[in-house]
N, C-alpha and C positions, 0 to 999 in steps of 0.2 A: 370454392377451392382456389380459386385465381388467389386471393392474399394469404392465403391458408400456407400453402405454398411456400412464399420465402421466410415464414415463421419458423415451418419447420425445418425449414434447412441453414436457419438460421440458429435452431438450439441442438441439433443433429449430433453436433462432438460433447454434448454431454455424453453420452454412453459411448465415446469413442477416445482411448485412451494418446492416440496418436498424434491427435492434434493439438492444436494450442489449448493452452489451460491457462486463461486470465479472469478468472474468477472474481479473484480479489483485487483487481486492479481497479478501480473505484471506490473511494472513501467518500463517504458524508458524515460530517460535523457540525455541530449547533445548533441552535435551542433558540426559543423565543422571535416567533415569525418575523423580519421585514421590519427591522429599526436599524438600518444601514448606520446613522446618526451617531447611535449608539453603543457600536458595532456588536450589533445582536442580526442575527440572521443565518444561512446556512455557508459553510463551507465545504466544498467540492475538491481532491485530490485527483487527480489520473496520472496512473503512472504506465501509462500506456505512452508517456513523453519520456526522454530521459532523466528528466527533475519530474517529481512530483509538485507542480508547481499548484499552490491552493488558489481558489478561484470563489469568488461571495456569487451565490444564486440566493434568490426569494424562496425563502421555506418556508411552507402553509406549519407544516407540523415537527415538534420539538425534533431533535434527533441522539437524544440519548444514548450513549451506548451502545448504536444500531446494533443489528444483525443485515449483511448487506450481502448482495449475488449478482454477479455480472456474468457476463453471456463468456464462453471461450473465448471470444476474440475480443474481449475486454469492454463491452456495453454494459451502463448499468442496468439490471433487470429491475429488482426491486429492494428495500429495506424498510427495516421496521423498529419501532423505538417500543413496542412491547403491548400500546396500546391502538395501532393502524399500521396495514401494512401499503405501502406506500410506493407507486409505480415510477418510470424512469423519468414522467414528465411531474415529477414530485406532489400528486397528488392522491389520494387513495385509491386503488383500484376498486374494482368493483364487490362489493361486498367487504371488501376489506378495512371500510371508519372505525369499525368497531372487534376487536379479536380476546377482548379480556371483557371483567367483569368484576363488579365487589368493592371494598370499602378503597382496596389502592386505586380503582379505576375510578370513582367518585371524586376524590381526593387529589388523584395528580392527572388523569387522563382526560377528565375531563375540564382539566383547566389549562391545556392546552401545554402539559409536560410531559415528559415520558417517564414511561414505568420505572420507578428508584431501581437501585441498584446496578449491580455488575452481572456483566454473561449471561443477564438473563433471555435474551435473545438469539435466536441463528436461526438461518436460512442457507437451506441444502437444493444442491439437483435432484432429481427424483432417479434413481437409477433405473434403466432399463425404460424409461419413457420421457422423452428427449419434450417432450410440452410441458411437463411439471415441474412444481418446486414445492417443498415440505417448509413450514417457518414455526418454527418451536419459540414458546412464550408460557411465561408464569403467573400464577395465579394466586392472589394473599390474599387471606382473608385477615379481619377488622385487627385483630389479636396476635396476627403475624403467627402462631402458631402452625399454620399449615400454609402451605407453599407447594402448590399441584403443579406439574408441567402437563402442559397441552400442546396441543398440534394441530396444524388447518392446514388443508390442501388446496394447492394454485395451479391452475390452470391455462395456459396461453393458446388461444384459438381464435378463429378468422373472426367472432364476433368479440371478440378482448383481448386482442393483439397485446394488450398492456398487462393481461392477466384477470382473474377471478377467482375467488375464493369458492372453491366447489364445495366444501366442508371444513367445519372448525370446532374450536374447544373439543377435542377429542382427551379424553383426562386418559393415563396411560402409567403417572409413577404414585406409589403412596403419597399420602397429603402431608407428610416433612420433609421432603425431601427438599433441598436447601439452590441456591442458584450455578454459578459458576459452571457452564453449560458447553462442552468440548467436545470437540468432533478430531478426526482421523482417519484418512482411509483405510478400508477392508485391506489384506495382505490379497485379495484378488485384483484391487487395482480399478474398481469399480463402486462397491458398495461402501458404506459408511459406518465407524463405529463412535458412536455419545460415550463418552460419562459425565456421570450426574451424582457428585458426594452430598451422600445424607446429612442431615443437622445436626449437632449436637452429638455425634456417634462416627464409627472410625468404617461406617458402613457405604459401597459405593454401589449404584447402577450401571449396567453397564443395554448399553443399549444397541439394535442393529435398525440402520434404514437399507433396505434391500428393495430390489421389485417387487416383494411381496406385500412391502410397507416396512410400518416401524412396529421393533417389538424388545419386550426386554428379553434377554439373553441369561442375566446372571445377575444375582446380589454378593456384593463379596464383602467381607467384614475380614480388614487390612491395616497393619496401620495404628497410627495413634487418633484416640478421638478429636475432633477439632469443637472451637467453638460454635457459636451460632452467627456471629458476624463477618458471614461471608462476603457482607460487602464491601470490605473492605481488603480484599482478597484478589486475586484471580489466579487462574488454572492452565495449563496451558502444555499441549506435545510438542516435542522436537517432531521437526518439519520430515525427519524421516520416519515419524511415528512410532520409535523405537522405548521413549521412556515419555510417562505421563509425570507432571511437573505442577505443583500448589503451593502460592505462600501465603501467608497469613500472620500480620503483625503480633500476634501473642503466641501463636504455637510456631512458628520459624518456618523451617523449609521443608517438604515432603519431594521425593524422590523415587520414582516407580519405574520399574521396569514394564514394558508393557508388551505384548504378543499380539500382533494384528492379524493371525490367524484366528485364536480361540478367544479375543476379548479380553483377557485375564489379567492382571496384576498383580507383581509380585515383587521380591527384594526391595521393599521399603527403607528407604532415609529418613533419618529426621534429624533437623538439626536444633533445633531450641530454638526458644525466643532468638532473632536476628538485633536483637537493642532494644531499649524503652519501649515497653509496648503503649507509652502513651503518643508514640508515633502513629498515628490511625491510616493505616494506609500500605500496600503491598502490592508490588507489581514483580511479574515473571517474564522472561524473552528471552529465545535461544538461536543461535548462528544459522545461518541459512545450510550451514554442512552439518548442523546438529553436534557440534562441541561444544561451543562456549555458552554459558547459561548467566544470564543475567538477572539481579536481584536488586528491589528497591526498596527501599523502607519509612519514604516521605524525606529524610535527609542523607541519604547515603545510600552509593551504586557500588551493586559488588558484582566479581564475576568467578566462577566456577568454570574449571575444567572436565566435562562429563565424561572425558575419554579415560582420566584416570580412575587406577580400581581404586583411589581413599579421596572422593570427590570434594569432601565436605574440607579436605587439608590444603584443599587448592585456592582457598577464598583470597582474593586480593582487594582491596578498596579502591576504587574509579576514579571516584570523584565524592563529593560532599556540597549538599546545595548551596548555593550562590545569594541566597534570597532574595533574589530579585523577582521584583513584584510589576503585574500587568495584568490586569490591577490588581489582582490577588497573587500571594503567594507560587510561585510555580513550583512548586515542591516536586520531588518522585513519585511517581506512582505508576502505573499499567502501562506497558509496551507489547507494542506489534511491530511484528516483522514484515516490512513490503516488499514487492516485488524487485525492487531494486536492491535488495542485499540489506540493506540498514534496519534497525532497528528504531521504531519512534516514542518518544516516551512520554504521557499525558501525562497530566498535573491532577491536584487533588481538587482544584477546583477551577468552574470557568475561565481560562484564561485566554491570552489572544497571542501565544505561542508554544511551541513544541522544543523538548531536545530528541537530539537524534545522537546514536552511537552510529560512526559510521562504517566502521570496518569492525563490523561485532568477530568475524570471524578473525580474530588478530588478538593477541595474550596483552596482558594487564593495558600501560597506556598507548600502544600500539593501535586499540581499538578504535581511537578517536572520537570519542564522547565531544560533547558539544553542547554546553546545558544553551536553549532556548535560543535554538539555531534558527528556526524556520517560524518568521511571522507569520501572523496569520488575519486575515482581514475582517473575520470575525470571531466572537469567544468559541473557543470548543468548549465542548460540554466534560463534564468529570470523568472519567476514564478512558477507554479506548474501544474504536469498533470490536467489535466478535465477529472475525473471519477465518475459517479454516486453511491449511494449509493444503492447495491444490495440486502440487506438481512430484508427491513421492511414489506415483504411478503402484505397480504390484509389487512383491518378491518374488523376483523371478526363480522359479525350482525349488520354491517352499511348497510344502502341503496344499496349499489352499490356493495358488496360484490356475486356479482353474478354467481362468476364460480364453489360455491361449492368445493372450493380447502380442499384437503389431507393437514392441518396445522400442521405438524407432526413436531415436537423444530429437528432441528438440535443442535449436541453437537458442542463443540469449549472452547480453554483456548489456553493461553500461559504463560508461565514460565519465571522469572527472576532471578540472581545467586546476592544473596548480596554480594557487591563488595569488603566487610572487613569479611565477613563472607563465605567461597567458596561451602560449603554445604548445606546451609540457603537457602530454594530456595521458590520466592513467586510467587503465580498462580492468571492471572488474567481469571475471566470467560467472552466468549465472545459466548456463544451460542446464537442462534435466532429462529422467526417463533415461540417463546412464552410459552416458555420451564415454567413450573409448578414445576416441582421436580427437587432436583437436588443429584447425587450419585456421591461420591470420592473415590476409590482405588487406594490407594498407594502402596500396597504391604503387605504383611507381618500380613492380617487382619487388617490393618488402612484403615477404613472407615470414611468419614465423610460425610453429610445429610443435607448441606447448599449450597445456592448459590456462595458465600464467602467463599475457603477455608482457613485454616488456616495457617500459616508460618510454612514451614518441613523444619527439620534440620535431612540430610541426613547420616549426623556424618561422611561420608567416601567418598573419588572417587569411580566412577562406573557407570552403565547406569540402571537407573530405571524408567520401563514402569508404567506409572499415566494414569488410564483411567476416565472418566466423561461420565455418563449416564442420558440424560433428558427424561424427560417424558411431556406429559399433554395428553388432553381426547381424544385426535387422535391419538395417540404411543408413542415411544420413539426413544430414538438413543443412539448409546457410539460411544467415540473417545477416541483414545490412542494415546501417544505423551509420547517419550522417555525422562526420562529426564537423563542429559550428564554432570554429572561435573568428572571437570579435568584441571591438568594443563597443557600448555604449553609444558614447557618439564619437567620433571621429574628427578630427580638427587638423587641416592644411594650412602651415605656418611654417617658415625660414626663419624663423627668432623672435626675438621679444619686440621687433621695431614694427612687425607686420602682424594686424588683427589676423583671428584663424577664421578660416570656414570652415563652419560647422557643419557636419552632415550627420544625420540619424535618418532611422535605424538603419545600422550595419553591421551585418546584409539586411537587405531590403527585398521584399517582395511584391509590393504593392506601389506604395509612393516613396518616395526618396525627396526625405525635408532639405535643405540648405539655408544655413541663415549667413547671405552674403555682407561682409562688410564691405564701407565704403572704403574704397580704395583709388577711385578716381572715376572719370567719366565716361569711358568706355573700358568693359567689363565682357568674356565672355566665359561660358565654360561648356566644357568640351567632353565627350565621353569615347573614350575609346578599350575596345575587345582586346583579348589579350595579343592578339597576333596583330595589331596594332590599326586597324580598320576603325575610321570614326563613324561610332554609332550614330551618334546627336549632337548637336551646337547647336548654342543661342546667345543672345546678348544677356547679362549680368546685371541688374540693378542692385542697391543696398534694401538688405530688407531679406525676409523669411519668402522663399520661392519652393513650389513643389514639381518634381516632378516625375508623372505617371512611367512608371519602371515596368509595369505590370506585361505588357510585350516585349520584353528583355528575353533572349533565350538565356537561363540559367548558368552561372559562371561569373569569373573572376572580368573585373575591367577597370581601368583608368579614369578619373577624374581629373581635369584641370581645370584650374582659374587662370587665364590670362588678361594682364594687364597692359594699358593702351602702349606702354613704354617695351611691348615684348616679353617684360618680364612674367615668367609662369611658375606656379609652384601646384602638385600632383598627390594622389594617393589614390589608395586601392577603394575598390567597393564590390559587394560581392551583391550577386540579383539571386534570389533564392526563387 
């Protein structure tokens, strides 16, 4: 019981809607184990930092398309490329090498890829039992005609802290039913609702994971029929669960209204072919406030107004691919929404960058698209993770709103540094759970009493804590989030006649680099706090000198270089 203990109280706010919800804040990307060389390997996002900055770890196994779960307070739990499901120290948990079976599993699982296709994976909380997780995965057989979804249940307990598979292949939908695999929360704010559109027909699934488990609910035949090449596809609900969303290169765009009470779907869209359907490839993604809806087609990004009642009249064109190739093509295809408000867009094939819209929630170029903004240190693999959208909590005072949940607004923002401007810094708010008021400290007695705050101009380098306090009729919350400008390296010079000292990184938290030039024969340099007390001095030689910052108390302080002749030139440095 002694480890048993902080596992579970470490998965505890799964069935607690009050608390943080970082689910999804952990991506894995990439394919082809540990050939750094050849930038084949895995890629790592957290956006538990203010940048989702990618990061290369050693991946044993492909990562395809995961489906991935991270604990509430933003730890990876586990993900799965369709053919292992695979723990936080990336290797299979226990019982989990193996979760499929048959001629795909032959074919691509066991050569060391993941399961083809899109959406065919995801992994859920278990509701009402804070140690499980449910990981849905499909099943082909030789001829491709039948296409099963199954289910295995995971377990975390004091003897597999990492997890275990207590049961699997549980087969649960007819054997056509096709991939593009979406979840949504219950309208109680707890349980979870799938769909699952059938093949070749206008027929969908609709499915419930509750504490009781997983079960279907309803067949509904809606809609216009679609093809069979769903993989080239994806499916996707606004984040407030409100309308279910598919596009599909030959049959265009589908639009549903959806009821997270009773499951249901209803008032269908359709807009035709979106262009050449010899464009193989369709991606869907919608505003973190559930307005704006985004559409790809392999060479052109469109966006749609959901809030108007004649949606399909709202289409504007974004952008139009760039063709720029690394090393393949980065065409449009599949986007997801992250925790940080943007939206990111995979490519149709491996590649070793992303675009990103970054104010989706902003009309036509407003939004700030960005084809192939975000390098990446290894190829991603073909479309995008399958991660649900965690933070639309219940409807409060609807039917089904039944658990009596604590609706207390979680805070949330993140910060951007204008790229011509390096103090200029804009906040975008991303709280949830239906925050009513909103509080800004900046410091210094700058408050401001809006949702929206205002553009700070911080006039100087340094590190400045911004907190946000929401409120509504069940509590509040605050969150604080440092905010960090600074450059690169930093360089002490009086003009072009005097070499600079260079100093990196700054801020500094650790060691603090200087590369002194020579300047003459006695050199020293001097560190002093802000209220003008010297920290440290020594003598100066030419040459790369480090020095241990790590006992620094945190804060702003002064650098100087003095030279034998008196003469001194300063700048800032911040000890983090």
């Amino acid at each position: 019981m002694k480890n048993l203990l902080p596992i579970i109280l470490y998965f505890i706010c799964l069935s607690q809607l009050f608390c943080q919800a970082k689910q999804d804040y952990i991506w894995i990307l990439g394919y082809d184990p540990n050939k750094p060389e050849l930038f084949l390997g895995g890629v790592l996002l957290d956006f538990n930092q203010n940048l989702g900055e990618p990061k290369y770890f050693n991946i044993e196994y492909d990562a395809q398309v995961p489906g991935i779960l991270s604990s509430p307070s933003g730890r990876l739990l586990l993900y799965t490329n369709g053919c292992t499901v695979i723990g936080s120290d990336h290797m299979p948990i226990a019982e989990g090498d193996t979760i499929s079976y048959g001629y795909v599993w032959d074919n691509y699982c066991g050569n060391d890829l993941g399961y083809p296709g899109t959406q065919n994976n995801l992994i859920l909380p278990f509701p009402g039992d804070s140690t499980k997780a449910v990981v849905f995965y499909k099943f082909t057989t030789e001829d491709y005609l039948h296409n099963i979804l199954y289910y295995a249940l995971v377990e975390f307990n004091d003897e597999y802290p990492l997890g275990i598979i207590v049961s699997k292949d549980h087969e649960f939908i007819d054997p056509k039913s096709s991939a593009l695999i979406t979840a949504t929360r219950h309208a109680n704010g707890r349980d979870w609702w799938l769909i699952l559109p059938d093949n070749a027909t206008n027929r969908f699934y609709t499915m419930l994971l509750d504490p009781n488990g997983v079960s279907v609910k309803d067949t509904q035949a809606i809609g216009q029929p679609w093809e069979e090449r769903e993989w080239a596809s994806q499916a996707v609900f606004t984040p407030d669960g409100s309308k279910y969303i598919r596009c599909n290169p030959w049959k265009g765009l589908d639009i549903f209204d959806f009821d997270r009470c009773t499951g249901q779907l209803s008032n269908p869209i359709e807009s035709g072919p979106l262009s050449n359907p010899i464009l193989v490839g369709c991606g869907a993604g919608v505003s973190v406030d559930s307005r704006y809806l985004f559409v790809s087609n392999v060479k052109y990004l469109y966006q749609y107004d959901l809030m108007d009642p004649d949606i399909l009249s709202t289409r504007v064109l974004i952008d139009s691919f760039d063709g720029y190739i690394n090393p393949f093509p980065t065409s449009f295809y599949q986007m997801m929404l992250a925790p940080d408000g943007k939206l990111y867009m995979f490519s149709t094939n491996g590649v070793k960058s992303i675009h990103v819209i970054n104010h989706p929630e902003r009309r036509d170029q407003a939004c700030g698209f960005v084809q192939h903004l975000m390098e990446l240190p290894a190829y991603a693999d073909i479309g995008s993770p399958n991660i649900p959208y965690y933070r639309s909590g219940p409807l409060i005072g609807s039917g089904c709103d039944t658990l009596g949940a604590n609706m207390s607004p979680i805070a949330d923002f993140r910060y951007e540094i204008d790229s011509l401007s390096p103090y200029l810094v804009r906040f975008k708010e991303l709280s949830y759970f239906n925050p009513e008021t909103w509080h800004w400290d900046f410091g210094g007695g700058n408050f401001v009493e809006d949702r929206i705050p205002p553009e700070i101009d911080f006039m100087e380098k340094g590190i400045y804590p911004v907190c946000l306090n929401v409120s509504n009729e069940y509590g509040e919350h605050t969150f604080c989030r440092n905010v960090i400008l600074r450059d690169t390296v930093t360089s002490i010079g009086s003009g072009d006649h005097l070499p600079a000292l260079r100093i990196h990184p700054n801020p500094a938290d650790d060691v603090l680099f200087l590369d002194i030039p020579s300047l003459g024969d006695k050199m020293t340099i001097s560190i002093h706090n802000i209220l003008g007390t010297k920290v440290y001095e020594t003598w100066a030689t030419p040459g790369i000198a480090q020095l241990d910052v790590s006992k620094f108390t945190p804060g702003l302080y002064i650098i100087t270089l003095v030279l034998q002749d008196n003469f001194s030139y300063a700048t800032k440095i911040v000890i983090k």
